[in-house]
Phi, psi and omega in degrees: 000330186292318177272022158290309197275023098303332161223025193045346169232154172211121187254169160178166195241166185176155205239139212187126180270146173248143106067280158294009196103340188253172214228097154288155184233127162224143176276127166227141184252151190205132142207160218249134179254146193253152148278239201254010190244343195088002205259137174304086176254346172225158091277145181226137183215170187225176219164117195218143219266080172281045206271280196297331166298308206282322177273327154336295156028247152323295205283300171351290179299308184300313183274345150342296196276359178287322169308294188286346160288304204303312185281345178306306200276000184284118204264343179260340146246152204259130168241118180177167202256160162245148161290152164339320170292334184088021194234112192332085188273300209237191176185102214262193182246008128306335159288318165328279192298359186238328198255327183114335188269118187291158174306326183290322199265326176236020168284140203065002181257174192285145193273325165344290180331328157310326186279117196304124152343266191329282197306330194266019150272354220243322188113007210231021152288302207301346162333283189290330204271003168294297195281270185333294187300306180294351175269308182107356193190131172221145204212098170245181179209111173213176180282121168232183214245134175244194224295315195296008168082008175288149199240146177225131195268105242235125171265089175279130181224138189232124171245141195271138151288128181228110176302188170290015191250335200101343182310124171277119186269320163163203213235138166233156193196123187243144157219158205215119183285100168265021175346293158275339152308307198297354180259355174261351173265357184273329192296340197272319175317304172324281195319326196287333180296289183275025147313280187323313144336271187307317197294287159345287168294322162320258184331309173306326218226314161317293180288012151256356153289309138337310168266312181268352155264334155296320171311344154268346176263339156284006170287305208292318184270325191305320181307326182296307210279293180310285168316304185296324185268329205273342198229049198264316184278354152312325186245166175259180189303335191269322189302289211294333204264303180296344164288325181281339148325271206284013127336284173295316154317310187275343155316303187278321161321315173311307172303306166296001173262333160301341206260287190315306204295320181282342176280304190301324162305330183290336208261318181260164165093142181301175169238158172274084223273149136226196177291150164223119169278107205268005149313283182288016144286303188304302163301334189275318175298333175290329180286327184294283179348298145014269197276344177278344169187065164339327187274342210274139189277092171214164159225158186255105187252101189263126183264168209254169187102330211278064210252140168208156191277120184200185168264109189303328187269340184263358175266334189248052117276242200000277188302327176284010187255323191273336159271330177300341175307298186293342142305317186280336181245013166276340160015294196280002169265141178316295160229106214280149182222128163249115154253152159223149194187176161224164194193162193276117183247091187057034164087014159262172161292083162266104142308136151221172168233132167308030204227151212237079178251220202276325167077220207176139170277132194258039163266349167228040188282356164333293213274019178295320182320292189337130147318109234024047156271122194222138178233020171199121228261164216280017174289288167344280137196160212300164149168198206211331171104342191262355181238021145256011164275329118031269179301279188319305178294327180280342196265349193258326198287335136327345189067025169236188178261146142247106184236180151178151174258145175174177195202160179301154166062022175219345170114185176202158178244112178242143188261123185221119161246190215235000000 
């Protein structure tokens, strides 16, 4: 009452239980009317209810301060504000650990300081805060500079502050240490550099095999070839079986350099990934096989369907190498069963191909993969050893798996997922 009666009016606010018990907030306004002597003859006041203003508030403020713990403790990015100017107002502790500057050392300094010498020659603090304000948002990835003179490669995003008028008030400003990223794409660009390198001598080194090593070696069979024929009643039995060895030697070179030339193709080159149906692959490859020795009695039982996203021209060298494998080693049965098929693997797709041929001691399924690895000698039956390391470099480039099971005299089984 003494400050009514001293300035005749009085506002104030004050909390009060009603009636039901409950803790009301009211704003009261009050003022005393005097008469014509001055003397105190009314107050008249008006009392209008803020309950719900005052918990707004409240709530406000609690989340105001959830807000500033949260950004306070936040460590991987640097969060704070600039004033109209570019000059540092807040300071979180994700800025501290990423820039180094205590709260202390740079509040109130210029943000610039961040900035590599050649850029605040450049002109490209007062940039962004230019670019920022006509935008509302400005967003780079540059070198910014922390306390210890050290350089960090930086993803910055700036938002321009505005009151309710529009008025610009100032910059929030987040950044993110991509340091390391940015040294795992110069390191990837690198590799990706000597790839190209290495791809390059790989292509060099296919054409002098290709060229320079076939050419002695068609001397070698053609001379062979030449002597047997022109000069066969000249040599004896013993003459003719060693010209047909090195025949036959410089022959099977060939193959293993054509057999090699096609594993190094496979390595290279993008893959052209789509649907691929490998039913129909599989069949077209089982009819040539086929058409390569009509009499031989076997069958293929392809399940239909059989469709995966893959490079289509590198699965069906994959299948011709896993059914000519099951072809070629079913060889000695009277009558022979090839499946392909597929089935659930670790919560995958695994293709297979199938056959109840010659099979393999799985004490030596290791060395199937291996380049030139033979688990049967080439008396037996023909091959160069190369082409499940094939299969295996297209099914790994694929992101998939290759395996396989067997045992002698009972067939194998290979396994492949995409």
């Amino acid at each position: 009452m003494p400050a009514l009666f001293a300035n005749d009016q009085l506002t104030t606010e004050y909390r009060f239980r009603g009636k039901d018990g409950a803790y009301r907030w009211v704003h009261d306004e009050s003022r005393l009317l005097r008469d014509a002597t001055g003397r105190p003859i009314e107050v008249v006041g008006s009392w209008v209810d803020v309950t719900a203003r005052r918990e707004a508030e409240v709530s406000l403020r609690a989340g105001e301060e959830r807000l500033r713990l949260l950004v306070g403790s936040v460590r991987d990015y640097a969060i704070y504000m600039l004033d109209p100017d570019g000059h540092v107002r807040s300071w979180n502790a994700g800025a501290q650990h990423i820039k180094g500057y205590t709260e202390a050392e740079i509040l109130g300094q210029h943000f610039s300081r961040f900035y590599t010498p050649e850029d605040v020659a450049g002109g490209r603090p007062a940039a962004a805060l230019r670019a920022t304000a006509a935008g509302g948002r400005f967003e780079e990835e540059n070198w910014r500079v922390r306390k210890d003179g050290s350089r960090f490669w930086a993803d910055v995003v700036m938002t321009a502050v505005r009151d309710d008028r529009g008025a610009l008030v100032g910059f929030a400003k987040v950044t993110r240490d991509l340091t390391e990223r940015k040294r795992a794409e110069q390191a990837l660009r690198s590799y990706a550099a000597q790839l190209e390198v290495a791809n390059k001598e790989l292509e060099a080194f296919s054409y002098s095999v290709s060229h320079d090593l076939r050419t002695p070696l068609r001397s070698l069979d053609g001379f062979s070839q030449a002597l047997l024929e022109d000069y066969h009643d000249r040599l004896d039995d013993t003459g003719r079986d060693f010209l047909q060895r090195v025949r036959a030697a410089s022959q099977r070179m060939g193959t293993l350099i054509d057999d090699l030339l096609s594993l190094s193709r496979v390595t290279r080159g993008d893959l052209q990934v789509a649907a691929v149906d490998l039913s129909a692959l599989a069949a077209a490859v089982a009819t040539e096989l086929k058409k390569s020795d009509p009499e031989r009695a076997i069958t293929f039982a392809i399940a239909p369907d059989l469709v995966a996203r893959a490079d289509a021209g590198l699965m069906r060298v994959v299948l011709q190498n896993l059914l000519g494998n099951a072809w070629k080693f079913t060889g000695r049965r009277p009558a022979a069963h090839v499946e392909v098929g597929v089935m659930a693997h670790d919560g995958r797709r695994a293709f297979f191909v199938r056959d109840d041929g010659a099979g393999f001691d799985m004490a030596y399924a290791a060395k199937l993969f291996g380049t030139f690895q033979r688990l049967h000698a080439a008396a037996e039956f023909p091959g160069s050893g190369i082409g499940l390391a094939t299969v295996q470099r297209i099914i790994h480039r694929h992101g998939g798996q290759v395996w396989a099971e067997g045992a002698p005299d009972r067939g194998a089984t290979f396994y492949f997922t995409l």
